[in-house]
ROBA-87337 format. One line per 8 residues: number of its first residue (from 1); their letters; for each residue x, y, z of C-alpha. Coordinates in nm, 2 decimals, padded with zeros to 4 digits. Layout:
BEGIN
NUM) A) X/Y/Z; ...;
This chain:
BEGIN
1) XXXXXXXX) 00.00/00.00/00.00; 00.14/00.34/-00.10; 00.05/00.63/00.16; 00.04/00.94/-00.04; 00.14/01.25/00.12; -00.22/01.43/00.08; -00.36/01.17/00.29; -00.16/01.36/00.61;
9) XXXXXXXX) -00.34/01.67/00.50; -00.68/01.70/00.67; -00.78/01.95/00.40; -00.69/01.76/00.12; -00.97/01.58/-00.12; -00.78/01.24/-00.09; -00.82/01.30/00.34; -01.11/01.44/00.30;
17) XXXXXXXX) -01.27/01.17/00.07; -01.12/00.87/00.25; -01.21/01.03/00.59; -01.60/01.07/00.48; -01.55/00.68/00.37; -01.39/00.60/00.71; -01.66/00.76/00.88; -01.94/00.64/00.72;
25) XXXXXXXX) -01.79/00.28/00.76; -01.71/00.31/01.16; -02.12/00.46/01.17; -02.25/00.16/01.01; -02.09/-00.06/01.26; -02.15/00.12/01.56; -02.55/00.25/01.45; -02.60/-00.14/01.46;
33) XXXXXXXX) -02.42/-00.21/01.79; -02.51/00.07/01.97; -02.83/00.23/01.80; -02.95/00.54/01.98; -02.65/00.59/02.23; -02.41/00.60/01.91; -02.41/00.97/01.79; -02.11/00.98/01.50;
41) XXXXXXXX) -01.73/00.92/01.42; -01.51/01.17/01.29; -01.13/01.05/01.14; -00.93/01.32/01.33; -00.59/01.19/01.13; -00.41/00.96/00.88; -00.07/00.87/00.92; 00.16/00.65/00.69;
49) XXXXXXXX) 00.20/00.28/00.79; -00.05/00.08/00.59; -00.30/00.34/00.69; -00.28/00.47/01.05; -00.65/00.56/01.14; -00.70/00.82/01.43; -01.08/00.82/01.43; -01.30/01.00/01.75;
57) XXXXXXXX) -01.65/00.80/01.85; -01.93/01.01/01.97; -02.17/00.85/02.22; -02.46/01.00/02.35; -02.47/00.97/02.78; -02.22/00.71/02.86; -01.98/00.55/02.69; -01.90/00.15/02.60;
65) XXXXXXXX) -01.61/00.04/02.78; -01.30/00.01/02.55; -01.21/-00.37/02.51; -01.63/-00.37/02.39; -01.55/-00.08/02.18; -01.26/-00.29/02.01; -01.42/-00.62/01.99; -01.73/-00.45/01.81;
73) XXXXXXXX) -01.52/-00.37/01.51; -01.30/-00.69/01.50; -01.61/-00.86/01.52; -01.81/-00.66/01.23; -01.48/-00.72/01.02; -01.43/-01.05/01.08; -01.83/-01.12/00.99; -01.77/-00.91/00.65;
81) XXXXXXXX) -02.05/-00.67/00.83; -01.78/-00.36/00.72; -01.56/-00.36/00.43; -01.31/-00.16/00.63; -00.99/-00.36/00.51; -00.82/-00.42/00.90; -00.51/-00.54/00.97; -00.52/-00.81/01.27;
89) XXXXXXXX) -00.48/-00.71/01.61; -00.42/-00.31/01.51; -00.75/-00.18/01.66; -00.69/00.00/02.00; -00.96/00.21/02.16; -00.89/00.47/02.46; -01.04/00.74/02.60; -01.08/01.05/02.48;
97) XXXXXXXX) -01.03/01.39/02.65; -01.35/01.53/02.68; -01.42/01.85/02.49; -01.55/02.14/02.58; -01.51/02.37/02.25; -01.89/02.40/02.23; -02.18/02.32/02.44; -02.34/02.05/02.18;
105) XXXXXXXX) -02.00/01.87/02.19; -02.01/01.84/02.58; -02.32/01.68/02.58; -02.10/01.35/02.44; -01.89/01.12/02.58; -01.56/01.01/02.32; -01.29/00.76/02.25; -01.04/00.77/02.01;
113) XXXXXXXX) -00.99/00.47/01.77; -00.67/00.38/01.64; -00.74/00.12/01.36; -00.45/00.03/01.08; -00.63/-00.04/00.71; -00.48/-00.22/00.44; -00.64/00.00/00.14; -00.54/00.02/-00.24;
121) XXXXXXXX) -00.58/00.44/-00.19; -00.66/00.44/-00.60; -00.93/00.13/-00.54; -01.12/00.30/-00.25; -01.14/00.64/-00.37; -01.28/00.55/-00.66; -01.55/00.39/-00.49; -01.65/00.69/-00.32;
């Protein structure tokens, strides 16, 4: 897998496109899991090495613990139920700072996501 240096920029089209990709991915697994106390994911970074995923999870109220966070993926990508392309034993979850740059944000609780994905960049962006 080639890591292309726009993929570092969060303002880039190729971030920006994967990232929305990412997101939608980590939502579809979560929604299912979690339903109602899931609110949204957002890719914060991407960082060379396969693909180094620094993704946020928003939860409404309280939030999963982490190994349930972690196990929820492996499991959906092990099923097939996401066709984020994981790389064994890369997903960690821990908790997030809590963020108070806005009142809507403080009303959820967060963990970061650190996934690593194995993705052909030219193959997935054209299938966004």
């Amino acid at each position: 897998m080639t890591f292309i240096a726009d993929l570092a920029n969060p303002l880039s089209a190729a971030f920006l496109s994967l990232a929305a990709w990412i997101e939608e991915q980590l939502d579809i697994v979560y929604k299912a899991k979690f339903n109602k106390r899931y609110s949204h994911s957002k890719v914060n970074s991407l960082q060379k090495g396969s693909i180094k995923v620094n993704a946020t999870l928003f939860f409404f109220d309280t939030m999963p613990d982490n190994t349930l966070l972690e196990n929820t993926l492996i499991s959906a990508w092990e099923s097939d139920f996401t066709s984020l392309p994981l790389i064994n034993n890369t997903v960690v979850a821990g908790q997030g700072a809590p963020s108070s740059s806005s009142q809507r944000e403080a009303l959820f609780s967060s963990v970061t996501l650190l996934l690593t994905c194995v993705l052909l960049i030219s193959q997935t962006l054209s299938l966004i």
